[in-house]
N, CA, C and O atoms as a GROMACS GRO file, in nm:
protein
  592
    1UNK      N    1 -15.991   2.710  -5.234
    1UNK     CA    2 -16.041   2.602  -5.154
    1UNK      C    3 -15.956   2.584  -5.027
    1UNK      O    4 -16.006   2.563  -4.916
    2UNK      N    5 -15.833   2.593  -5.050
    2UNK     CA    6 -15.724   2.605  -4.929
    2UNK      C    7 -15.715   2.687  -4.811
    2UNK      O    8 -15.676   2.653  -4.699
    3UNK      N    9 -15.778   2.856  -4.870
    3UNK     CA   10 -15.839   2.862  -4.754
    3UNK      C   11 -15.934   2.906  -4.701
    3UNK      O   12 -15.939   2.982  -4.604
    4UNK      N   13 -16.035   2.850  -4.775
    4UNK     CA   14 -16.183   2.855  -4.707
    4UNK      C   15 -16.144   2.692  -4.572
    4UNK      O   16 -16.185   2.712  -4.457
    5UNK      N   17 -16.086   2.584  -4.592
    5UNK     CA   18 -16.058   2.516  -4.508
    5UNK      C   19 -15.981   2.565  -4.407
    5UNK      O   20 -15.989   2.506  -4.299
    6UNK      N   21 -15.891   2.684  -4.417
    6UNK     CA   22 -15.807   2.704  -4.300
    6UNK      C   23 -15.855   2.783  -4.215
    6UNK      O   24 -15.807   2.804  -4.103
    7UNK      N   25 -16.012   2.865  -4.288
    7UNK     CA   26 -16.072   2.926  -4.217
    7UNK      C   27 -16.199   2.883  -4.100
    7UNK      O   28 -16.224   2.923  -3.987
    8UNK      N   29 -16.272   2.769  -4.201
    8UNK     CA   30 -16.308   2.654  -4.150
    8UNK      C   31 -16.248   2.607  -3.994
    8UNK      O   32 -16.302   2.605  -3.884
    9UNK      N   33 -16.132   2.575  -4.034
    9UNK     CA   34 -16.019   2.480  -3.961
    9UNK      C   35 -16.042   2.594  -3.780
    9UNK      O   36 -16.071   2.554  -3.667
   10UNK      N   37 -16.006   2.757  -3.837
   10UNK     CA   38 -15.965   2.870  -3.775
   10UNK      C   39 -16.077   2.884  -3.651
   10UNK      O   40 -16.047   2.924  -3.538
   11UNK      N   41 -16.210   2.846  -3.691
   11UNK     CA   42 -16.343   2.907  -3.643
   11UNK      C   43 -16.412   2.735  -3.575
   11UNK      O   44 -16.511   2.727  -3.503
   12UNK      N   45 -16.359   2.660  -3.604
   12UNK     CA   46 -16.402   2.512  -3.550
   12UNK      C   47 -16.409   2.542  -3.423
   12UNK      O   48 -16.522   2.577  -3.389
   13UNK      N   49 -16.320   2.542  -3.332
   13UNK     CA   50 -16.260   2.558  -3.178
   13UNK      C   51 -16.362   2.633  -3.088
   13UNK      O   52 -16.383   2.598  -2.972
   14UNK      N   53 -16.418   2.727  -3.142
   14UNK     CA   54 -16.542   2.845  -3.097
   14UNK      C   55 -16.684   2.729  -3.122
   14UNK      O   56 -16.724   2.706  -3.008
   15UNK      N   57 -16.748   2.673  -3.193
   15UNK     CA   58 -16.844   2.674  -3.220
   15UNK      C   59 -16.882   2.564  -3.092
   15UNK      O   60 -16.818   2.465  -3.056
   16UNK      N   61 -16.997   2.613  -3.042
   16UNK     CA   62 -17.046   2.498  -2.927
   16UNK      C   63 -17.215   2.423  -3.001
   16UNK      O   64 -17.324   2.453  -3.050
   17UNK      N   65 -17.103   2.280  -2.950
   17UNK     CA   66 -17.246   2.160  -3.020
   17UNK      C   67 -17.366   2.208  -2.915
   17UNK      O   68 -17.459   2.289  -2.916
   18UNK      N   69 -17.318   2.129  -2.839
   18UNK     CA   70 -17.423   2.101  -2.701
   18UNK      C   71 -17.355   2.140  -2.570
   18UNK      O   72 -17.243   2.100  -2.538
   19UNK      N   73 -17.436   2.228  -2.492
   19UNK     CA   74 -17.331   2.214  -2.356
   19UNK      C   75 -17.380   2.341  -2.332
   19UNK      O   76 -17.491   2.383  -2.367
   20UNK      N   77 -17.260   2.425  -2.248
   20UNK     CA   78 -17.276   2.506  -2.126
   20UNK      C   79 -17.129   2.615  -2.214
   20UNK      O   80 -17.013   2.576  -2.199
   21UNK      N   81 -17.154   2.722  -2.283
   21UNK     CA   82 -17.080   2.803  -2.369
   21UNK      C   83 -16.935   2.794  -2.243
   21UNK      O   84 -16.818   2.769  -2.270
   22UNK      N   85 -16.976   2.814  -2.150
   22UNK     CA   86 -16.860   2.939  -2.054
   22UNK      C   87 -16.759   2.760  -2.019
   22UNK      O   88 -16.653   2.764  -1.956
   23UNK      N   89 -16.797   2.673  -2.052
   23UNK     CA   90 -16.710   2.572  -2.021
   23UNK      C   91 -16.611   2.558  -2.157
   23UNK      O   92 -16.668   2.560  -2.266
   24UNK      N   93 -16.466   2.543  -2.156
   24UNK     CA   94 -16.390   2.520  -2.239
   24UNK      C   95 -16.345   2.322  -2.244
   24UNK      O   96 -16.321   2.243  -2.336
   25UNK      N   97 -16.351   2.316  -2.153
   25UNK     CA   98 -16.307   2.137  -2.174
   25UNK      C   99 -16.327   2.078  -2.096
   25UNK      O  100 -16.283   2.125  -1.991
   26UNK      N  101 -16.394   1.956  -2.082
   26UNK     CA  102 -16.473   1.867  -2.035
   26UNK      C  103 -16.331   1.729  -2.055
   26UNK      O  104 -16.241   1.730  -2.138
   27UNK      N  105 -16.359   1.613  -1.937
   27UNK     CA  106 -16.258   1.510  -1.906
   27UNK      C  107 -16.360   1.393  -1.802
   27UNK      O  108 -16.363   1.380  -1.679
   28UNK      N  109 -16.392   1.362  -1.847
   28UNK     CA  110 -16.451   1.222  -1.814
   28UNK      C  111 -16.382   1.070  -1.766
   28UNK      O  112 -16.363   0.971  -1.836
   29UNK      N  113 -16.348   1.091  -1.608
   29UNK     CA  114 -16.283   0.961  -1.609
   29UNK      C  115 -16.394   0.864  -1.482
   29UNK      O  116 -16.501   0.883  -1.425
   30UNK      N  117 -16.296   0.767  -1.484
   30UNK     CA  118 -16.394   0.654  -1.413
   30UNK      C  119 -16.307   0.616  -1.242
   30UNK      O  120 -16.187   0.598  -1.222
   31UNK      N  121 -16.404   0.613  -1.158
   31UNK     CA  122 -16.361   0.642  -1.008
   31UNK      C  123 -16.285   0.451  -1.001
   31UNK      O  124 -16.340   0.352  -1.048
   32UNK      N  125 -16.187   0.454  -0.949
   32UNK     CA  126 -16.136   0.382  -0.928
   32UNK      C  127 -16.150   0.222  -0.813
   32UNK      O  128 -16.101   0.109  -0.812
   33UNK      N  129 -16.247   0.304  -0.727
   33UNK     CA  130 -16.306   0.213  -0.634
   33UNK      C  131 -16.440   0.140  -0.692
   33UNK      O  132 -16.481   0.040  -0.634
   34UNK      N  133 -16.510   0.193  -0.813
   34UNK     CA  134 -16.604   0.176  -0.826
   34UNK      C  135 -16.653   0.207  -0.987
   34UNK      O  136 -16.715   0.308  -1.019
   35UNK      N  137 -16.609   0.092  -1.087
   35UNK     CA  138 -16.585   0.116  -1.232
   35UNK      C  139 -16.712   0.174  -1.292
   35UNK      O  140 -16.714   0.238  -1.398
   36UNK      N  141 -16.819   0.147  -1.214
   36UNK     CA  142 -16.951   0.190  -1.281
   36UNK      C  143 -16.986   0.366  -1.284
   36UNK      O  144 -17.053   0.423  -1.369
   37UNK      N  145 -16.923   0.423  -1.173
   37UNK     CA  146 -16.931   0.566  -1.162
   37UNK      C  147 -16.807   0.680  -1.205
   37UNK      O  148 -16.693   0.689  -1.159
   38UNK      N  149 -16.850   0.732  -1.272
   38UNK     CA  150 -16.754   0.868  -1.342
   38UNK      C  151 -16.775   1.016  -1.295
   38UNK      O  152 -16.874   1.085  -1.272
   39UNK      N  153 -16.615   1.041  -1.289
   39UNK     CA  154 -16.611   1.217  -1.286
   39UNK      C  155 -16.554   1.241  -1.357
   39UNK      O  156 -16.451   1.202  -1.411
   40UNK      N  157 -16.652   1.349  -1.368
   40UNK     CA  158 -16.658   1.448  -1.467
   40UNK      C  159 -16.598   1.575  -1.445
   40UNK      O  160 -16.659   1.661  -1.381
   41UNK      N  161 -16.489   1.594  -1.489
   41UNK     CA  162 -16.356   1.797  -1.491
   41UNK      C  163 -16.401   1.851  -1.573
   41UNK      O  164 -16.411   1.807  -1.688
   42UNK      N  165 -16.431   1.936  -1.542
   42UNK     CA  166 -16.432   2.065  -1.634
   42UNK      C  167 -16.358   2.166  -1.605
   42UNK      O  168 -16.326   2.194  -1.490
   43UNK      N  169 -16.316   2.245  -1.726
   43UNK     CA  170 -16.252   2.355  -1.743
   43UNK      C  171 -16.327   2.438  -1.755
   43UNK      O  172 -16.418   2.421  -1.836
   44UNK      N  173 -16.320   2.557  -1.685
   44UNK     CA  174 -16.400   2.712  -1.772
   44UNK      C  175 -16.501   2.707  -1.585
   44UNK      O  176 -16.487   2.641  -1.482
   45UNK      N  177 -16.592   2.816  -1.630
   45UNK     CA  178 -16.703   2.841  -1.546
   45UNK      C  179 -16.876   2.762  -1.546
   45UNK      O  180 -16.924   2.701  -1.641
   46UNK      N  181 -16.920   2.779  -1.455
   46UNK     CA  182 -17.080   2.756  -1.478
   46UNK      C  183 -17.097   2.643  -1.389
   46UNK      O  184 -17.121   2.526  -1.420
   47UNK      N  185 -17.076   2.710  -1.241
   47UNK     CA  186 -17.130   2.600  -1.142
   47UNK      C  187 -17.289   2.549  -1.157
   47UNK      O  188 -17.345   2.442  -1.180
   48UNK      N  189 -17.322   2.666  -1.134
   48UNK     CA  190 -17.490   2.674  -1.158
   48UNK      C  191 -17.544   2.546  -1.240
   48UNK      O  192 -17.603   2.441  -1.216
   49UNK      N  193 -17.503   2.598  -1.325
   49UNK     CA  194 -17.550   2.500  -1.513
   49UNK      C  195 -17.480   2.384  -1.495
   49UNK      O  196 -17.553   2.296  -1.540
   50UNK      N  197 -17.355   2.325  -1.444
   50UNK     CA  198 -17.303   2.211  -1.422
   50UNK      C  199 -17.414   2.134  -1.309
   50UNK      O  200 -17.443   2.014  -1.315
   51UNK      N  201 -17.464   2.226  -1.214
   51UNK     CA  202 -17.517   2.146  -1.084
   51UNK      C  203 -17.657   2.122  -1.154
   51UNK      O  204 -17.718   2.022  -1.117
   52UNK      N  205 -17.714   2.200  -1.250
   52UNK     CA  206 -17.850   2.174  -1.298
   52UNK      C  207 -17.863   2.052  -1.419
   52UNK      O  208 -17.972   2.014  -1.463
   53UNK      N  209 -17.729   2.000  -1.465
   53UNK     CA  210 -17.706   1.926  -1.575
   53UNK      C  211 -17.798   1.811  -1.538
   53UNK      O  212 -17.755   1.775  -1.428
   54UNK      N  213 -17.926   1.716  -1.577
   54UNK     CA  214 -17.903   1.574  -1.560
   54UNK      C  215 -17.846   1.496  -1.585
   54UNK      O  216 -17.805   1.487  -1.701
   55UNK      N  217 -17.811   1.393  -1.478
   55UNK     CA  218 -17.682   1.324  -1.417
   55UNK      C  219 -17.604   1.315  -1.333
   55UNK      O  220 -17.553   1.223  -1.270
   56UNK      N  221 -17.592   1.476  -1.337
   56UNK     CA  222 -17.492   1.508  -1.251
   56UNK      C  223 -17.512   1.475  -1.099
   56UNK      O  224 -17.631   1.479  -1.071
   57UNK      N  225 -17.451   1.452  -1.020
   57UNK     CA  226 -17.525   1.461  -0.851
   57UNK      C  227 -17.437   1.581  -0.793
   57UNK      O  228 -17.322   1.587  -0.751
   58UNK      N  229 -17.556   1.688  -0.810
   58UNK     CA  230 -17.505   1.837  -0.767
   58UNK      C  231 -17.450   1.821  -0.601
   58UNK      O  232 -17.355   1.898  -0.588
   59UNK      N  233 -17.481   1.742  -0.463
   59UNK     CA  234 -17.477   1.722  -0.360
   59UNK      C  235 -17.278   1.689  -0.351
   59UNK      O  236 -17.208   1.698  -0.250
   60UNK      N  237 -17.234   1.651  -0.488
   60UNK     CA  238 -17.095   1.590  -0.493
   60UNK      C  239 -17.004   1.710  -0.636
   60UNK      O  240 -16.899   1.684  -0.694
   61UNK      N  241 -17.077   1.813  -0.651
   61UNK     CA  242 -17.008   1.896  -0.720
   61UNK      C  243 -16.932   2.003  -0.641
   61UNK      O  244 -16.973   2.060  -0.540
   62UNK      N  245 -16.845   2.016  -0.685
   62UNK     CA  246 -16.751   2.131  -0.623
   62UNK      C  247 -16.653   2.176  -0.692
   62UNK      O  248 -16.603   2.087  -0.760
   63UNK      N  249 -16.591   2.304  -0.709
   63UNK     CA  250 -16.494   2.402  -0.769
   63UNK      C  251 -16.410   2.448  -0.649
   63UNK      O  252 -16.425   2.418  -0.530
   64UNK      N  253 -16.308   2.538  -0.714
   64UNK     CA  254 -16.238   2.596  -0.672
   64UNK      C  255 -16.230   2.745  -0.713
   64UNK      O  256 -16.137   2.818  -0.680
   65UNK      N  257 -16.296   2.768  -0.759
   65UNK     CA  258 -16.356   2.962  -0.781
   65UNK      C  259 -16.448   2.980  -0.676
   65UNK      O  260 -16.565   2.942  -0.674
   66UNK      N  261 -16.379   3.050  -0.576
   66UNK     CA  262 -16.434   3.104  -0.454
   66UNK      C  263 -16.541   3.178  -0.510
   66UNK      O  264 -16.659   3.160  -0.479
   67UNK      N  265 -16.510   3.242  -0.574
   67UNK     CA  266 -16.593   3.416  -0.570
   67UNK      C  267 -16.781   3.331  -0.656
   67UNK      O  268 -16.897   3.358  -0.625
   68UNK      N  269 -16.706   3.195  -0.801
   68UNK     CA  270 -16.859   3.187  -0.815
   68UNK      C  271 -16.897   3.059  -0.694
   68UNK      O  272 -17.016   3.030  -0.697
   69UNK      N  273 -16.836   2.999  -0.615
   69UNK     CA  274 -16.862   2.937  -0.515
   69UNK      C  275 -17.001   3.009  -0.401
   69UNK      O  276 -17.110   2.981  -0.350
   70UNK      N  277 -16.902   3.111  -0.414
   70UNK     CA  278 -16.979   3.226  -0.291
   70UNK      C  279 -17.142   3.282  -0.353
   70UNK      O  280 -17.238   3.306  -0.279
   71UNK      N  281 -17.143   3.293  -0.478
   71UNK     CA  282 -17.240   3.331  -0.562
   71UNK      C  283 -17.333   3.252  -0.597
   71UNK      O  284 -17.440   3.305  -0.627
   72UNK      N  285 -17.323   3.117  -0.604
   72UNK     CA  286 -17.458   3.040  -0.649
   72UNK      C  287 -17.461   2.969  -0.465
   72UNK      O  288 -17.568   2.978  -0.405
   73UNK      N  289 -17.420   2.948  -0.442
   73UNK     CA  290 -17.389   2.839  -0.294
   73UNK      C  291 -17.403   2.933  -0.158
   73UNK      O  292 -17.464   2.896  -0.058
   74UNK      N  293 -17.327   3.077  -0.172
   74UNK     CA  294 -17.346   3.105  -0.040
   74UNK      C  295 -17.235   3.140   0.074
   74UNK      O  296 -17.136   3.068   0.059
   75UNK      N  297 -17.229   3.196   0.143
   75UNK     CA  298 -17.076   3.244   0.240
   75UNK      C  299 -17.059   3.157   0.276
   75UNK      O  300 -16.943   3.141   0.237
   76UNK      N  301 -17.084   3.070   0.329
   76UNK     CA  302 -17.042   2.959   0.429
   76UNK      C  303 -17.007   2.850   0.281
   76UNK      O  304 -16.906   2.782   0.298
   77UNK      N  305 -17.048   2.836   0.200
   77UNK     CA  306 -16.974   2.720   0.090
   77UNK      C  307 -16.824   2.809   0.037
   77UNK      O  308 -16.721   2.751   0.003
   78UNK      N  309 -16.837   2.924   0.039
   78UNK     CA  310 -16.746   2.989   0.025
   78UNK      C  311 -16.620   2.950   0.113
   78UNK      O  312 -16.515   2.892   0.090
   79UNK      N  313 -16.680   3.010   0.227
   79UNK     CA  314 -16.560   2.953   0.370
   79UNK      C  315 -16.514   2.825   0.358
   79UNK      O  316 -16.397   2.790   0.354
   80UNK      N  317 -16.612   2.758   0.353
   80UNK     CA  318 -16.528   2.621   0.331
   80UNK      C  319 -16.452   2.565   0.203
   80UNK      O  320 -16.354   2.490   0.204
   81UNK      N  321 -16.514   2.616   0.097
   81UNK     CA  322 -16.400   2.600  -0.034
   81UNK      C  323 -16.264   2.685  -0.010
   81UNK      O  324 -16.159   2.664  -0.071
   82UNK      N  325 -16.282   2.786   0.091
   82UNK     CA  326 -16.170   2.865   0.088
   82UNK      C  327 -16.023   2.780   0.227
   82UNK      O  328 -15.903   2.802   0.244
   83UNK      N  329 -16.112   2.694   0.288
   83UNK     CA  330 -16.020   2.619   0.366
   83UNK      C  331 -15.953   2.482   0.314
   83UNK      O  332 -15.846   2.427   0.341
   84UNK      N  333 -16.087   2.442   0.206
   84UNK     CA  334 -16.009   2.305   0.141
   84UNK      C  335 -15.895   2.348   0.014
   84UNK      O  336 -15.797   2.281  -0.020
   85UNK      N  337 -15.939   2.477  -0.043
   85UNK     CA  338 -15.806   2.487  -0.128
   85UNK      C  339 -15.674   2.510  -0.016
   85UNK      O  340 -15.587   2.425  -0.032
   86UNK      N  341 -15.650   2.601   0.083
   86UNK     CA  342 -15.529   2.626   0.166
   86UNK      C  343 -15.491   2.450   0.178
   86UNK      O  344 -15.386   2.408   0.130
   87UNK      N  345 -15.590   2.359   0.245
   87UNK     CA  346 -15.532   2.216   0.290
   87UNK      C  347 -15.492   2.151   0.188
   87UNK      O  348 -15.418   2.053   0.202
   88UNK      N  349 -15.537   2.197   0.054
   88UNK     CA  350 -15.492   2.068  -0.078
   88UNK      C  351 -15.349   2.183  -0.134
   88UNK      O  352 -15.254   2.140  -0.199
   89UNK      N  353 -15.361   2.307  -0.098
   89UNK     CA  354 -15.241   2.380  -0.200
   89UNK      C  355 -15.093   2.304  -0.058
   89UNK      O  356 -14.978   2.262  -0.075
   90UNK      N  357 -15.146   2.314   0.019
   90UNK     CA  358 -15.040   2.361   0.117
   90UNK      C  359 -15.002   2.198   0.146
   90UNK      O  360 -14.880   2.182   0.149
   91UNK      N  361 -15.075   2.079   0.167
   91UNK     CA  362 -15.065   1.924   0.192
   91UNK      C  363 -14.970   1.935   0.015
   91UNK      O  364 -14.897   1.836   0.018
   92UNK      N  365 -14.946   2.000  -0.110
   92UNK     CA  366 -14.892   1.913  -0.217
   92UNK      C  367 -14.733   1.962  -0.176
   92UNK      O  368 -14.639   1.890  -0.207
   93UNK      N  369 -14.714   2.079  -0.112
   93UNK     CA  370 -14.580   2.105  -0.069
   93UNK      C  371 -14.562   1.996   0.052
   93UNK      O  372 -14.450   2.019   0.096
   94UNK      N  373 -14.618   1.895   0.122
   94UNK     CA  374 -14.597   1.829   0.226
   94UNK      C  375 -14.587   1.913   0.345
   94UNK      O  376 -14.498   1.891   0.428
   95UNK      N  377 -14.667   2.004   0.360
   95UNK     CA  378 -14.674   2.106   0.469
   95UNK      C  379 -14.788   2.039   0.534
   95UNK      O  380 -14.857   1.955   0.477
   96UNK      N  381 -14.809   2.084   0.676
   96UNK     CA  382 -14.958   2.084   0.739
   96UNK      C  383 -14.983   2.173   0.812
   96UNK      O  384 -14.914   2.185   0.913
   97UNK      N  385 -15.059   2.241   0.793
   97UNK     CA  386 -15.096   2.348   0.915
   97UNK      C  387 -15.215   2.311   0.988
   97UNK      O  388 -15.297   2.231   0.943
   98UNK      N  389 -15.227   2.366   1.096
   98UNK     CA  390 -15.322   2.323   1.185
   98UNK      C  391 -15.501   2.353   1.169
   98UNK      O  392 -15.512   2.475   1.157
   99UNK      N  393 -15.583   2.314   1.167
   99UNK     CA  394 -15.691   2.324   1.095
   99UNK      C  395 -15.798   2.477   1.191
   99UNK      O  396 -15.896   2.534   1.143
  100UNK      N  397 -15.755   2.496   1.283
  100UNK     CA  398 -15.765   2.584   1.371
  100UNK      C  399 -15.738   2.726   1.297
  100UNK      O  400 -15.827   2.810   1.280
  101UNK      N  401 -15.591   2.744   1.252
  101UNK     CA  402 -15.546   2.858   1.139
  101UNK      C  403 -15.579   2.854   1.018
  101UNK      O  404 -15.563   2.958   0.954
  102UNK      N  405 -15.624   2.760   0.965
  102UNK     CA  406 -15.693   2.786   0.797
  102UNK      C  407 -15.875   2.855   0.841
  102UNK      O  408 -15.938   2.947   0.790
  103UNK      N  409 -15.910   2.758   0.957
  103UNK     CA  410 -16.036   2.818   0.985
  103UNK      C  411 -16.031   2.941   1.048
  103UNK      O  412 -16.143   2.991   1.051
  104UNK      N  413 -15.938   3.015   1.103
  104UNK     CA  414 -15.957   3.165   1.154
  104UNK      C  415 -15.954   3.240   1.001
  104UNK      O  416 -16.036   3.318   0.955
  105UNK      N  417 -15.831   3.188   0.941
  105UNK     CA  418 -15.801   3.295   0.788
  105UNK      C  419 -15.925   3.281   0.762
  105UNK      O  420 -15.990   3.381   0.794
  106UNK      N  421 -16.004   3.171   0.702
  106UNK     CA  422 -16.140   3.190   0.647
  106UNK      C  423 -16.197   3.256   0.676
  106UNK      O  424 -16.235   3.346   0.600
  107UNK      N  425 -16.245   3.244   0.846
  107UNK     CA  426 -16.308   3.358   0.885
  107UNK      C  427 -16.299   3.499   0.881
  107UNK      O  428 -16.398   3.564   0.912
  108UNK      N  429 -16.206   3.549   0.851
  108UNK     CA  430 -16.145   3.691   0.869
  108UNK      C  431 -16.159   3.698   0.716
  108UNK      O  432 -16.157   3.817   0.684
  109UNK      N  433 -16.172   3.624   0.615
  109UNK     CA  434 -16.215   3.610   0.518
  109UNK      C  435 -16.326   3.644   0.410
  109UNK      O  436 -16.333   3.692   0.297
  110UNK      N  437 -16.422   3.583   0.522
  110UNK     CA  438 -16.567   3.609   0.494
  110UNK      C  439 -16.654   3.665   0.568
  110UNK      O  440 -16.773   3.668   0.537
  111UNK      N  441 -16.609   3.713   0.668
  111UNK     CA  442 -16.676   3.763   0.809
  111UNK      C  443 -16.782   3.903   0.772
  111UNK      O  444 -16.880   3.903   0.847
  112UNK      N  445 -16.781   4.006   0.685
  112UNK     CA  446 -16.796   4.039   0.638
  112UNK      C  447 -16.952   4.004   0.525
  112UNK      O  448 -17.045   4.080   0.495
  113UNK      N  449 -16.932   3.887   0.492
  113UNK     CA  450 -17.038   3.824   0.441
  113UNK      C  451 -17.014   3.857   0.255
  113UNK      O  452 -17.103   3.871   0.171
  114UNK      N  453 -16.863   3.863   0.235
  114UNK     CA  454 -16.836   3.858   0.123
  114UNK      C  455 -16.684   3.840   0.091
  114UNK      O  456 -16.612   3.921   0.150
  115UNK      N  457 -16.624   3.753   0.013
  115UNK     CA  458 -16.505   3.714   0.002
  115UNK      C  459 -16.394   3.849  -0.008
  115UNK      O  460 -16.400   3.891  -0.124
  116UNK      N  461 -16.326   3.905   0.048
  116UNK     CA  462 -16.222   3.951   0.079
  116UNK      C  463 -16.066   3.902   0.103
  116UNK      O  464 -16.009   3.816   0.171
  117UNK      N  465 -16.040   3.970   0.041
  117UNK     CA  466 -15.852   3.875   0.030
  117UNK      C  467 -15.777   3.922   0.114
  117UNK      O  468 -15.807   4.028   0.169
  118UNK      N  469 -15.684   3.868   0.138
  118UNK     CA  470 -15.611   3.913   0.248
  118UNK      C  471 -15.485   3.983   0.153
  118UNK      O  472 -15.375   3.929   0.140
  119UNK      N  473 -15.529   4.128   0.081
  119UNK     CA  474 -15.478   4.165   0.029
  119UNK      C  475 -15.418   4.350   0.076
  119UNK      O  476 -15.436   4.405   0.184
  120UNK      N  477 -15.379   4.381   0.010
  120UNK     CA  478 -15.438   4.610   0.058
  120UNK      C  479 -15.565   4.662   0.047
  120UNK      O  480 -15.616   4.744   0.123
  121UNK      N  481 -15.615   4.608  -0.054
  121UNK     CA  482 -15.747   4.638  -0.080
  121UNK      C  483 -15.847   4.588   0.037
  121UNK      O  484 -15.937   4.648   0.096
  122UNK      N  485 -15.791   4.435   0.052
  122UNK     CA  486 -15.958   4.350   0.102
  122UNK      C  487 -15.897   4.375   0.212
  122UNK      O  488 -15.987   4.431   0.275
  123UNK      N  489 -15.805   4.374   0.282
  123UNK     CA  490 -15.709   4.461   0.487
  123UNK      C  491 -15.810   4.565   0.475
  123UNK      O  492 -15.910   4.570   0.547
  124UNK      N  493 -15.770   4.688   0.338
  124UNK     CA  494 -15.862   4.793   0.397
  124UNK      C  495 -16.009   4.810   0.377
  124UNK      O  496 -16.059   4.921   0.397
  125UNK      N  497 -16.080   4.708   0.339
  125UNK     CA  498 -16.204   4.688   0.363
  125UNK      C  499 -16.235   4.648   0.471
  125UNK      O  500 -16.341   4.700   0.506
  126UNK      N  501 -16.194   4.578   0.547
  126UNK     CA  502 -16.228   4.509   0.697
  126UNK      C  503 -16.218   4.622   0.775
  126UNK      O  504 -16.316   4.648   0.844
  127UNK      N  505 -16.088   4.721   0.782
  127UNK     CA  506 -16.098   4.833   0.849
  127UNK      C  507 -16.133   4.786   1.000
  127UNK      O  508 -16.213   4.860   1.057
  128UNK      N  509 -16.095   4.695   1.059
  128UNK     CA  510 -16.140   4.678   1.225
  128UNK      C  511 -16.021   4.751   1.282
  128UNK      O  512 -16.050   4.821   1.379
  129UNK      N  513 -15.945   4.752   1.260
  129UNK     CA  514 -15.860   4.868   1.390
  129UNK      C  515 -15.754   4.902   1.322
  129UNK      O  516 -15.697   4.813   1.259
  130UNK      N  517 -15.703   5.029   1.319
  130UNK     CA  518 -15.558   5.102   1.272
  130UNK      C  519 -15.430   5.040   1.259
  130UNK      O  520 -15.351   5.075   1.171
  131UNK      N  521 -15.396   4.921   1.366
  131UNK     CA  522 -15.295   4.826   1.381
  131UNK      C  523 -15.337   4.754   1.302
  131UNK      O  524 -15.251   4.736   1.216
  132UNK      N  525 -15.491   4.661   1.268
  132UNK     CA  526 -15.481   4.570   1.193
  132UNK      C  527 -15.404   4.614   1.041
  132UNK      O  528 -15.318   4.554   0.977
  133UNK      N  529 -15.490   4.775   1.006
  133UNK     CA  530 -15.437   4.807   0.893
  133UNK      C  531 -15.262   4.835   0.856
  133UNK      O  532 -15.187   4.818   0.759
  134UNK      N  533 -15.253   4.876   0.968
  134UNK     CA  534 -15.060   4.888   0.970
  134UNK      C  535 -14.987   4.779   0.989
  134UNK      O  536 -14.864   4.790   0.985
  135UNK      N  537 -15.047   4.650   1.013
  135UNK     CA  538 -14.967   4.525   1.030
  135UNK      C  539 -14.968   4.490   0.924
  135UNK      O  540 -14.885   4.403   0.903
  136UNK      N  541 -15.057   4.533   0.797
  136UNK     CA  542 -15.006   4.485   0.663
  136UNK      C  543 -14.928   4.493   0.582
  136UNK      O  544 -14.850   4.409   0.536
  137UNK      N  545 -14.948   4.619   0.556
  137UNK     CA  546 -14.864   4.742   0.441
  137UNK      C  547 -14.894   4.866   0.455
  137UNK      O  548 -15.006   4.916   0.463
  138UNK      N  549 -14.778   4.922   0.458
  138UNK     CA  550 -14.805   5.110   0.436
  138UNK      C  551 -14.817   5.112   0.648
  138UNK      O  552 -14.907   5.138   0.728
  139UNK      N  553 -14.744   5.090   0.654
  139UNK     CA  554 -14.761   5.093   0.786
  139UNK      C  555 -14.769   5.283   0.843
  139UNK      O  556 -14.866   5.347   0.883
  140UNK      N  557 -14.632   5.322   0.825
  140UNK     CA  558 -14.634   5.435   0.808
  140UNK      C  559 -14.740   5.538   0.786
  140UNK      O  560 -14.769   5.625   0.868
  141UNK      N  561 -14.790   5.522   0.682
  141UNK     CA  562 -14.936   5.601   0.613
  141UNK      C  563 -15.020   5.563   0.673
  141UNK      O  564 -15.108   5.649   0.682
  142UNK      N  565 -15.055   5.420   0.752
  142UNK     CA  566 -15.169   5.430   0.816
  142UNK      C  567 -15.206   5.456   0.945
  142UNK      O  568 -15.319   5.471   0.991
  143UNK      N  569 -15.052   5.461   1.022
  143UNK     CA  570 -15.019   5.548   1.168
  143UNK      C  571 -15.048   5.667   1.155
  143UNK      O  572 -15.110   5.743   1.228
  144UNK      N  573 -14.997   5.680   1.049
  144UNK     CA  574 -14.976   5.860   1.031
  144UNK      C  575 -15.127   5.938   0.989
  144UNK      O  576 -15.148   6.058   1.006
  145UNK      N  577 -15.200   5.863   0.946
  145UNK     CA  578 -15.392   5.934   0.886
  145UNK      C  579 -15.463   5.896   1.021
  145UNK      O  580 -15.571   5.947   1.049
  146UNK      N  581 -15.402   5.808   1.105
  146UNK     CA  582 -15.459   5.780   1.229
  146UNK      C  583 -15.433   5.847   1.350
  146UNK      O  584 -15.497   5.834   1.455
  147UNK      N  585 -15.336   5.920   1.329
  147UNK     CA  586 -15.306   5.980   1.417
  147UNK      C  587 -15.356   6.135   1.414
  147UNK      O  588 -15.392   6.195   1.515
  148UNK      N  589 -15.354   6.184   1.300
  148UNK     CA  590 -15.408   6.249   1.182
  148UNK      C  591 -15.557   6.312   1.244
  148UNK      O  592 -15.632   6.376   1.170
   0.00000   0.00000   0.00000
């Protein structure tokens, strides 16, 4: 009997009542200006299925997963989720940068018409000029195939 309960106990955590599978935890609090209205956190994925929930007011939903941002919403919801995370990561260090440079990074971002990082990979996807690629990394190697 001891442990059919621990197995019980083991397999509880997985089973979904009601809801949206790809979400792990849900947090329900109440807006402070205004006791009658609540937000709602979630953990996990499923913009889509969150914005289709009734109740919800999809017009006031938003994440911070660019990539499914970009996917149900669109490049330009993309771009702009990709400028409000830089202003909320970078405002909790008490930094500010100028709103001019978060909106170029974005752009150089998504310009393309698909999220790209400003990484080796997503530099050498943009591929706009030999310097851009050598101002990143591998400078060397990419003078040198260019010259090549």
């Amino acid at each position: 009997m001891y442990f059919v309960m621990q197995q019980l106990k083991s397999r509880l955590p997985h089973v979904i009542i009601k809801g949206i599978p790809t979400i792990v935890r849900a947090v329900i609090t109440k807006q402070e200006k205004d006791e009658s209205q609540h937000n709602l956190l979630i953990e996990g994925y499923g913009l889509r299925e969150v914005m289709r929930t009734p109740g919800i007011d999809f017009s006031k939903t938003r994440t911070n997963h660019i990539l499914e941002t970009c996917s149900v919403l669109g490049i330009e919801a993309a771009r702009k989720c990709i400028i409000n995370e830089i202003i909320y990561t970078m405002s909790q260090y008490g930094m500010h940068i100028d709103d001019r440079h978060t909106q170029l990074l974005a752009d150089e971002m998504t310009f393309k018409g698909q999220v790209l990082g400003i990484t080796r990979f997503g530099v050498s996807k943009m591929k706009n000029s030999v310097l851009m690629l050598a101002s990143f990394e591998m400078t060397t190697d990419h003078l040198y195939n260019s010259a090549i």
